[in-house]
MIDOGU-852532 format. One line per field, with one value per residue: chain; z, y, x of N, C-alpha, C in turn. Coordinates in pm, whole numbers, always signed. Example, Ala and Ser with C-alpha at 12.3 -4.5 7.8 and 13.67 -1.06 7.14 Angstrom:
c: A:A
n.c3: +780:+708
n.c2: -569:-225
n.c1: +1319:+1285
ca.c3: +780:+714
ca.c2: -450:-106
ca.c1: +1230:+1367
c.c3: +780:+787
c.c2: -330:+3
c.c1: +1320:+1290
end
This chain:
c: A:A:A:A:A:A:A:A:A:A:A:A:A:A:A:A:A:A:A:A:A:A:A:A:A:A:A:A:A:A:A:A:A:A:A:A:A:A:A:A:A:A:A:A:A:A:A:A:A:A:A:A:A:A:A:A:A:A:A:A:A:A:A:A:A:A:A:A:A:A:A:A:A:A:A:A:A:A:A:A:A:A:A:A:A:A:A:A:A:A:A:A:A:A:A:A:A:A:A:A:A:A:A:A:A:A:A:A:A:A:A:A:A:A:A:A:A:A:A:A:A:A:A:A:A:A:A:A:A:A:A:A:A:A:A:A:A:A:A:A:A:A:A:A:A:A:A:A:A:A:A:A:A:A:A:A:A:A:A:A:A:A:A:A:A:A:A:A:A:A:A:A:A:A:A:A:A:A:A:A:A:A:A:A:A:A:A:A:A:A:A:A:A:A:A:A:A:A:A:A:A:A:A:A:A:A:A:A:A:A:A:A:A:A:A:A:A:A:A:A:A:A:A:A:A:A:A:A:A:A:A:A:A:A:A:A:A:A:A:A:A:A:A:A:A:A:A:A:A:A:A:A:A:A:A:A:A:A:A:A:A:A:A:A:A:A:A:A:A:A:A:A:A:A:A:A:A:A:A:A
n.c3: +2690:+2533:+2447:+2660:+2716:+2529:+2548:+2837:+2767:+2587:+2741:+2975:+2807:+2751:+3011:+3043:+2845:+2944:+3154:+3095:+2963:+3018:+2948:+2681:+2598:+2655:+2554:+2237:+2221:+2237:+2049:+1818:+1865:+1863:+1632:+1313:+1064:+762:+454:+110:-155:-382:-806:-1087:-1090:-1243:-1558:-1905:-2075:-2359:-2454:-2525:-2889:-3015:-3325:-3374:-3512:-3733:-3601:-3402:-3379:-3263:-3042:-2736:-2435:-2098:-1812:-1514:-1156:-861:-542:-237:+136:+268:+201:-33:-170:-182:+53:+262:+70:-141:-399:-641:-824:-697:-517:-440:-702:-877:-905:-972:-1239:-1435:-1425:-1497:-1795:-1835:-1880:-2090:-2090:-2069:-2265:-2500:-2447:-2422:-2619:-2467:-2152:-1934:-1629:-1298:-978:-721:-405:-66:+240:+533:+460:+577:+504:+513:+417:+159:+0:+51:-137:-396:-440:-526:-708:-1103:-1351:-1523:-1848:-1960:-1845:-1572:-1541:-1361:-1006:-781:-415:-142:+227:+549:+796:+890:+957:+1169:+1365:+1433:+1579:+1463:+1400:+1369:+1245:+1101:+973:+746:+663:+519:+352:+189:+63:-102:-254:-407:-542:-675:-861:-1000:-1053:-1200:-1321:-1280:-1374:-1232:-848:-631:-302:-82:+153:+508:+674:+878:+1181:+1388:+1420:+1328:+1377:+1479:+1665:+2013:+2251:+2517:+2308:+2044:+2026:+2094:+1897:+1645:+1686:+1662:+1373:+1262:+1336:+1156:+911:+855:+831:+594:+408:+434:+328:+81:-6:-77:-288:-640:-873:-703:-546:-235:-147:-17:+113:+118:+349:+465:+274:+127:+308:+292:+43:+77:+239:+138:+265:+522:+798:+866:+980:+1049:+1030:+784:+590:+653:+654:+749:+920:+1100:+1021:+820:+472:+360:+32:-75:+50:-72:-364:-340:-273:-489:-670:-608:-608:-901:-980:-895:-1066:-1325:-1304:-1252:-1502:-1728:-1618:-1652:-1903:-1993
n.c2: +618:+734:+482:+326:+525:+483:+196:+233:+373:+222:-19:+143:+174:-79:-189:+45:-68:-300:-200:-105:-253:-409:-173:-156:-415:-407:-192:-276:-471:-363:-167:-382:-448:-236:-87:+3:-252:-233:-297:-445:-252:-242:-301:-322:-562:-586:-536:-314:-50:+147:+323:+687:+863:+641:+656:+627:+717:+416:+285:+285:+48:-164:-117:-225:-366:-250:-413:-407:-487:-435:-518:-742:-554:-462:-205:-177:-345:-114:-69:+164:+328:+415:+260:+65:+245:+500:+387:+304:+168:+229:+523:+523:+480:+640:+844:+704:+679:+916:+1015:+1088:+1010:+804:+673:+694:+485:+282:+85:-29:-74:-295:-387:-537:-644:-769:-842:-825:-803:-794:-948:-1084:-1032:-1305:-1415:-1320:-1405:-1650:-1670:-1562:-1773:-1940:-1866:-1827:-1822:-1553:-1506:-1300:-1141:-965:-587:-388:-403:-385:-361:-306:-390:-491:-381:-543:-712:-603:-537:-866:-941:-998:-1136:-964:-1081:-1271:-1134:-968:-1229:-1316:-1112:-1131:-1362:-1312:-1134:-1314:-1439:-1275:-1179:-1413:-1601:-1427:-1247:-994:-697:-418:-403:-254:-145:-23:+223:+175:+292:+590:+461:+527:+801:+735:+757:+586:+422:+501:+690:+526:+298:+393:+508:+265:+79:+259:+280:+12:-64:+124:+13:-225:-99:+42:-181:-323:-101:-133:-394:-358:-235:-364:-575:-578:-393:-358:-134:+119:+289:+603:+683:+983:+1169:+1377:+1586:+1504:+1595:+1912:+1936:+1964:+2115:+2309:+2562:+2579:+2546:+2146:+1950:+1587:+1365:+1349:+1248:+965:+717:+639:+441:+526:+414:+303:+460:+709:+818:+1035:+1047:+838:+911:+1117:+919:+804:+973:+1023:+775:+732:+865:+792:+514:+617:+720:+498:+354:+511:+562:+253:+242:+392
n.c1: +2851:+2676:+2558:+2481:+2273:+2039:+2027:+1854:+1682:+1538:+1474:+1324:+1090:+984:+921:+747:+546:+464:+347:+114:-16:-261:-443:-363:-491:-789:-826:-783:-1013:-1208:-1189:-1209:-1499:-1652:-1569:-1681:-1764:-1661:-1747:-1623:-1566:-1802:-1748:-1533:-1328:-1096:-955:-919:-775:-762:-426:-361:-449:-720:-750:-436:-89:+25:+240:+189:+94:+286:+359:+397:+186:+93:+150:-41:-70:-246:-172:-283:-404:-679:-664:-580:-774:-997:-1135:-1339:-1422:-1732:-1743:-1538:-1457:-1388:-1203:-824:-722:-933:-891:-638:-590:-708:-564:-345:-364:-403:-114:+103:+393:+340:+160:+298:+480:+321:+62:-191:-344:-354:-513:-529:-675:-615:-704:-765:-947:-817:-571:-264:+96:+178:-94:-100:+137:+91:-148:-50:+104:-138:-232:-252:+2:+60:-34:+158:+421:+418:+457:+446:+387:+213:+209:-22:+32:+113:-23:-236:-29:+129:-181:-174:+103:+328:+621:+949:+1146:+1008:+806:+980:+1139:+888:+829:+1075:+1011:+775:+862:+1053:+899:+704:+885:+999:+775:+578:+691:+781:+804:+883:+867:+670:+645:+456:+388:+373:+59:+12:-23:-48:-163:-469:-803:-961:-775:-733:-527:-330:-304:-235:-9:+142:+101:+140:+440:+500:+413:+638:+836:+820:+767:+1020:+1185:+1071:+1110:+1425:+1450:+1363:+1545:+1779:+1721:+1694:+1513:+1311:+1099:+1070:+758:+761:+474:+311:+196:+183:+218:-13:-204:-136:-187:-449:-563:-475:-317:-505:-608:-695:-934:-813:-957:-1065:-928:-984:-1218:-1519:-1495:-1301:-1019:-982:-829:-988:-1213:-1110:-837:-787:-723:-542:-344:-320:-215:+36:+143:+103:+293:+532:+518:+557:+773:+919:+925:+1016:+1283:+1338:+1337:+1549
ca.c3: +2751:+2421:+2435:+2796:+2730:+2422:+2624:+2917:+2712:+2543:+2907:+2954:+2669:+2758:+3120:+3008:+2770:+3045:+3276:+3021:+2875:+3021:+2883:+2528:+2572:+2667:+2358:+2139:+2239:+2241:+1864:+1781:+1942:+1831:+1508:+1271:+983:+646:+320:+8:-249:-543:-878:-1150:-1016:-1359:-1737:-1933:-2090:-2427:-2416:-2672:-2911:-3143:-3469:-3425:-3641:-3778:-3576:-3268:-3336:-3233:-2902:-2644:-2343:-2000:-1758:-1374:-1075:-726:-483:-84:+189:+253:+149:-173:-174:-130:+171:+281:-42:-207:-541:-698:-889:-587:-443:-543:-821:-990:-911:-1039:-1378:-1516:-1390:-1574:-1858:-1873:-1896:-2217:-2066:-2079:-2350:-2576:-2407:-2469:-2655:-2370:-1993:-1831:-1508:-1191:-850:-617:-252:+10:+361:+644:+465:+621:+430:+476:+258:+39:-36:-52:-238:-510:-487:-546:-855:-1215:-1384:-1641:-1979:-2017:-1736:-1504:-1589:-1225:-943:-652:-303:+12:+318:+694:+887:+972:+1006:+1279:+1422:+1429:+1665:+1381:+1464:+1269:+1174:+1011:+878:+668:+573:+382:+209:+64:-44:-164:-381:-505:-644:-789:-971:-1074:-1151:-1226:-1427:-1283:-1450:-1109:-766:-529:-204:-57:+324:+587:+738:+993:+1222:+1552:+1317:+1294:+1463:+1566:+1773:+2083:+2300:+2453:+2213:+1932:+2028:+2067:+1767:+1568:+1706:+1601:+1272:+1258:+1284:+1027:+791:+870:+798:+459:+351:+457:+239:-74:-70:-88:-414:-769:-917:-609:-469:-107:-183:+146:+103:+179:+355:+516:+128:+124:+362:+273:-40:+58:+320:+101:+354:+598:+920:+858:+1036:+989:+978:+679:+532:+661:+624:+884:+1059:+1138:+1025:+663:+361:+324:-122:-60:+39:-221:-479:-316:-284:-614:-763:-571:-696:-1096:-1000:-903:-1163:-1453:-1341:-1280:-1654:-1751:-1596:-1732:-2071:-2062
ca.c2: +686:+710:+298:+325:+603:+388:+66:+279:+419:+77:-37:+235:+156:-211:-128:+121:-132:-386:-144:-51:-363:-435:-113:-213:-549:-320:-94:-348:-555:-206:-147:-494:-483:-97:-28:-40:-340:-176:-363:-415:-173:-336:-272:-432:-590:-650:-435:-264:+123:+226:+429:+747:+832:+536:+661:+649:+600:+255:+253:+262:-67:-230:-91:-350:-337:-206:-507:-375:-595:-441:-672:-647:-586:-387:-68:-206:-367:+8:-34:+287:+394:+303:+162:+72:+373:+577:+388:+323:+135:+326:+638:+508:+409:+735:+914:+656:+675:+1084:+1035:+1107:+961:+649:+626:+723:+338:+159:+72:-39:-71:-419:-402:-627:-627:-888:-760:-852:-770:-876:-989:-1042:-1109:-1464:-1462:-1258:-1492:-1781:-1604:-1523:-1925:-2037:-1771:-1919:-1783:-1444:-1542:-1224:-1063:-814:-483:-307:-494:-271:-436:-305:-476:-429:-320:-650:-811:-551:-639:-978:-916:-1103:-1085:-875:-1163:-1372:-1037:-976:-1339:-1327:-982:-1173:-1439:-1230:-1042:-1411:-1536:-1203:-1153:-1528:-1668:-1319:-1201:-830:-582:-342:-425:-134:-158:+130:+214:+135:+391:+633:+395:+617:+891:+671:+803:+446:+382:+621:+673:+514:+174:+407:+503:+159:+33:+317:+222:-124:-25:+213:-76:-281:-15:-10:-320:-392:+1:-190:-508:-324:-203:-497:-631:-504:-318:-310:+21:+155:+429:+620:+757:+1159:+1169:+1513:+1645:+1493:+1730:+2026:+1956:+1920:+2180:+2483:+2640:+2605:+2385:+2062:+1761:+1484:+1234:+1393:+1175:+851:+645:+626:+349:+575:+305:+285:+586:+791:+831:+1159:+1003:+712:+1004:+1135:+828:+732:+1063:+1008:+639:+739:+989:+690:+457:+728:+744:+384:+344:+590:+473:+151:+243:+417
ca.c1: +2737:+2558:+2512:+2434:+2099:+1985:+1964:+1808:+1547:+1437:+1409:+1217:+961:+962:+840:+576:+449:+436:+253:+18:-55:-437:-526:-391:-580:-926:-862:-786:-1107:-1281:-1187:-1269:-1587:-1688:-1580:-1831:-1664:-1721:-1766:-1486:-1644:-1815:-1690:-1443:-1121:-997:-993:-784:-747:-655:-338:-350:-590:-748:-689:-337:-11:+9:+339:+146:+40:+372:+373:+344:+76:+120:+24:-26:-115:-256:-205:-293:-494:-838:-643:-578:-887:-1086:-1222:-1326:-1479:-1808:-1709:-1386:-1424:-1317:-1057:-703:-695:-995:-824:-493:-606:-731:-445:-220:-422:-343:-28:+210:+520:+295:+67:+430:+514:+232:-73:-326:-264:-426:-484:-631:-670:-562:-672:-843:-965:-753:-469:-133:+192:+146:-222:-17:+247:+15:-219:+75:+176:-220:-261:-221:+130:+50:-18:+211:+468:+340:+534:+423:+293:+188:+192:-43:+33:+169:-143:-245:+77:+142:-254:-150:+136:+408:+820:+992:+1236:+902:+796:+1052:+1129:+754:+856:+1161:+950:+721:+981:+1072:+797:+642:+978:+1006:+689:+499:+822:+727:+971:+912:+769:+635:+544:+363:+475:+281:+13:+108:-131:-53:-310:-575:-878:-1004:-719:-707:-415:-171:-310:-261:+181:+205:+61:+195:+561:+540:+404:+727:+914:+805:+775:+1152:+1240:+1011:+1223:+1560:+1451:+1325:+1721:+1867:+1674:+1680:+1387:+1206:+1073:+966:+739:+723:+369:+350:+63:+171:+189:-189:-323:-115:-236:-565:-615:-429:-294:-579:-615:-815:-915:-737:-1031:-1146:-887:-1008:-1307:-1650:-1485:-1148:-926:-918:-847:-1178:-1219:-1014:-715:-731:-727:-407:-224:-307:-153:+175:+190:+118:+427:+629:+509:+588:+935:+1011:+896:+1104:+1429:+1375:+1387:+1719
c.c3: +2660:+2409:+2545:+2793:+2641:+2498:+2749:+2875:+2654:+2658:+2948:+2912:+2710:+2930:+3158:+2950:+2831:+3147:+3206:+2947:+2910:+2941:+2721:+2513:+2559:+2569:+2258:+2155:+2220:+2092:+1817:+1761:+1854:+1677:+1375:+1090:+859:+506:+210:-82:-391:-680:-998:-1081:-1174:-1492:-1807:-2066:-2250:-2423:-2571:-2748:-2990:-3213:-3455:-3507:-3622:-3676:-3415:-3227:-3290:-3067:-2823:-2510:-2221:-1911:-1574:-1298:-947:-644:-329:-12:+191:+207:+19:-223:-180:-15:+246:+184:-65:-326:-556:-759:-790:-485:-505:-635:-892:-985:-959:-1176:-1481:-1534:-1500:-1699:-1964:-1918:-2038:-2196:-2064:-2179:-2490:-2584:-2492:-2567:-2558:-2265:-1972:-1728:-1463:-1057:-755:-447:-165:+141:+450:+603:+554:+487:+419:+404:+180:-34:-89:-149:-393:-516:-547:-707:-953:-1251:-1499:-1755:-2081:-1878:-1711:-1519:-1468:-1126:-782:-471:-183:+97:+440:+795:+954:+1059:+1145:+1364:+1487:+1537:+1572:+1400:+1343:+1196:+1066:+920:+738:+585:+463:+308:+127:+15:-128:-319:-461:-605:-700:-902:-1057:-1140:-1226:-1297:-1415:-1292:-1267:-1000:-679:-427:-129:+130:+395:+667:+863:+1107:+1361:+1509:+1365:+1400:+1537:+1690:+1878:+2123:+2461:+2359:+2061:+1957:+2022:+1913:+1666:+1586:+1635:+1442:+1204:+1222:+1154:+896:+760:+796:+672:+405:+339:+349:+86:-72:-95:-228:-559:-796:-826:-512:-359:-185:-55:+109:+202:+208:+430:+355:+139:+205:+316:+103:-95:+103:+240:+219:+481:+677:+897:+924:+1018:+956:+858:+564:+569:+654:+755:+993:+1124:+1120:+873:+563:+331:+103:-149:-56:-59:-327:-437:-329:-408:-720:-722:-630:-852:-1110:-997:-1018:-1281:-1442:-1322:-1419:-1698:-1757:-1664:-1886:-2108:-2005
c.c2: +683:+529:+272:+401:+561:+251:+88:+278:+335:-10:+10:+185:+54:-181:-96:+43:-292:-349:-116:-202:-429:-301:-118:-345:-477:-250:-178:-442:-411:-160:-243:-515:-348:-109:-82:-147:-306:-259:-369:-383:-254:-271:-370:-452:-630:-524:-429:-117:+103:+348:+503:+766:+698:+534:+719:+605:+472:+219:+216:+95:-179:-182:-180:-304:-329:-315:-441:-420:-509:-517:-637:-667:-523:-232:-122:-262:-281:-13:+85:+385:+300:+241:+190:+178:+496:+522:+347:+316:+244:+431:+647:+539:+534:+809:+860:+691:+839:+1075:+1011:+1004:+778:+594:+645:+622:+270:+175:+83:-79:-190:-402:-526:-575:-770:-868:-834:-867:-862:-973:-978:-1088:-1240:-1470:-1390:-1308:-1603:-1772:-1638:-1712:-1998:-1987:-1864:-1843:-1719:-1544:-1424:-1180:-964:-683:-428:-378:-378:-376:-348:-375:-425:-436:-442:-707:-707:-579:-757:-1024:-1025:-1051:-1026:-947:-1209:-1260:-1040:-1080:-1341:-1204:-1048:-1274:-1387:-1179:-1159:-1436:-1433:-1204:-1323:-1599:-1579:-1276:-1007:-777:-487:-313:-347:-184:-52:+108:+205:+259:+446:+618:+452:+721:+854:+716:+685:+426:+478:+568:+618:+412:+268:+474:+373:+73:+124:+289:+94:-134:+45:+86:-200:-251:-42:-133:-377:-230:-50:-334:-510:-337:-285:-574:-520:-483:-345:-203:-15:+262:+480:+736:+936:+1169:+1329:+1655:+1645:+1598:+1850:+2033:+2016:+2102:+2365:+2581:+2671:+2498:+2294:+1995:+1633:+1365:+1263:+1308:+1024:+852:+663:+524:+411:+502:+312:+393:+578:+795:+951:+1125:+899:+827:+1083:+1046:+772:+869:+1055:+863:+678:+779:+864:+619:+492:+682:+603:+371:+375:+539:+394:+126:+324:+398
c.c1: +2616:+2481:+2405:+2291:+2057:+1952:+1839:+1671:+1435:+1394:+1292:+1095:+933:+894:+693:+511:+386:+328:+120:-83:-187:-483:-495:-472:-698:-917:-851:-970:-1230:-1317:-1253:-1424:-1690:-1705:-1652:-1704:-1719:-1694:-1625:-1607:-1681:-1741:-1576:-1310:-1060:-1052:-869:-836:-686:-543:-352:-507:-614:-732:-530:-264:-27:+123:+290:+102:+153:+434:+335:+244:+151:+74:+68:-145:-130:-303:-210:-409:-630:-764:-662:-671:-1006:-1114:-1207:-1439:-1616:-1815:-1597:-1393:-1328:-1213:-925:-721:-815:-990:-684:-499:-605:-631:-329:-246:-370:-230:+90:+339:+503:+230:+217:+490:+481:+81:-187:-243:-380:-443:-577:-547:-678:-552:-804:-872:-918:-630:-314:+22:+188:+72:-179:+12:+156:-68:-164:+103:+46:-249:-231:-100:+25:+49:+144:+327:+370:+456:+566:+324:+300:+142:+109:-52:+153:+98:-160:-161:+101:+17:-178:-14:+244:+559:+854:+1068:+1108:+878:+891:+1164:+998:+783:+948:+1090:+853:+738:+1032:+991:+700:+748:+967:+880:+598:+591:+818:+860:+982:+790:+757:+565:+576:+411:+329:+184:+75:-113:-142:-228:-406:-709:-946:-945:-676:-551:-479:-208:-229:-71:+185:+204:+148:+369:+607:+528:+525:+839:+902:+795:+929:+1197:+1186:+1115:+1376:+1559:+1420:+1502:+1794:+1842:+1647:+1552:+1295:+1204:+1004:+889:+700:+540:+381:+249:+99:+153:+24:-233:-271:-204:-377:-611:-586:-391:-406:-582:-760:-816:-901:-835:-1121:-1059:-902:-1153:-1442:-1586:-1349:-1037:-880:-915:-1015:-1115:-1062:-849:-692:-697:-591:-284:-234:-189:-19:+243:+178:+258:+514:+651:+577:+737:+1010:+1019:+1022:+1196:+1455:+1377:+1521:+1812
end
């Protein structure tokens, strides 16, 4: 019976999304058409941080360097924000920077940024195959990506063939000690996309989140991190009701500064403790 209302219900869904399916063409062409296409924030895509103070022990000087790679699409890219200062990565950095459990590691932290608007896992991958090979391993390589590939209307089988290649060729030719990839927005939210475009979309999104969470597990030192974006507002709001597009951007689609500054404090948290781990 239980088999029998599970097949029913995906019937169901498949139906509705048949009956519905001019008005996801008209919202999608609607969004397309509407939403206003906002810039990748100027700023440095590349540096690197002393860890600690400067005049430290002499012993400090045998500490090796921190090297971390964000790699991805217009999230990871800022878009949303107006300078790299305010989106992930230049909200990551300082954060890492604070941290004892890190600067106790290393000497200096490297970073770069490897992102860019409208990627899918495929310009990912090739991306990662056109790159030059580290002069050094990457320690932490941070992956955003999904959004499109769901856009893009990509099978879940192909999907998650390019995450395992992905996961090949950062671990092998990038030599990254531990690879994170960040979960996919909860794209139902999104104030761009009304309803129903915005259940369906968020469904399919659901599933592919799925399935890149099911493929981290399978490979060594690679993390899901399921982003807490319900933490983010409680965080935000203190106990008071807010509106949710106060965490996205003018075009309703991409993290407003606010939320880069959240999801960056939940990723340092991760980061910290992969570290960690891997030293004992």
């Amino acid at each position: 019976m239980v088999a029998t209302s599970k097949i029913q219900n995906k019937i169901a869904v498949v139906v509705k999304d048949v009956f519905l399916a001019p008005v996801y063409l008209y919202q999608g062409r609607k969004i397309k058409r509407d939403t206003v296409r906002l810039p990748e924030p100027n700023g440095e895509r590349h540096g690197s941080v002393q860890l600690g103070k400067e005049n430290s022990e002499s012993s400090s000087q045998n500490k090796p360097t921190l090297n971390i790679m964000i790699v991805g699409d217009s999230a990871a890219a800022g878009v949303g924000s107006e300078t790299q200062q305010e989106a992930l990565v230049g909200k990551l950095i300082p954060i890492l920077q604070k941290q004892p459990a890190i600067s106790d590691q290393f000497k200096t932290l490297y970073w770069s940024l490897q992102a860019t608007t409208g990627h899918t896992s495929f310009d990912i991958l090739r991306r990662l195959y056109i790159m030059p090979t580290p002069s050094e391993p990457i320690d932490i390589m941070v992956l955003s990506v999904g959004v499109n590939d769901t856009t893009s209307r990509v099978s879940v089988d192909r999907w998650q063939q390019q995450i395992k290649d992905i996961i090949i060729i950062a671990q092998r030719k990038f030599g990254v000690r531990e690879l994170v990839f960040l979960s996919l927005p909860p794209m139902a939210k999104m104030p761009a996309i009304s309803a129903p475009l915005n259940n369906f979309v968020g469904a399919k999104a659901s599933i592919l989140d799925g399935t890149l969470q099911q493929t981290c597990m399978t490979h060594d030192n690679v993390t899901y991190m399921a982003t807490d974006f319900t933490r983010m507002i409680a965080e935000h709001s203190n106990g008071r009701p807010i509106d949710i597009k106060v965490m996205f951007a003018s075009d309703g689609f991409h993290p407003s500064s606010l939320m880069y500054g959240y999801w960056a404090q939940q990723l340092s948290e991760l980061i910290v403790e992969l570290l960690d781990s891997s030293t004992h």
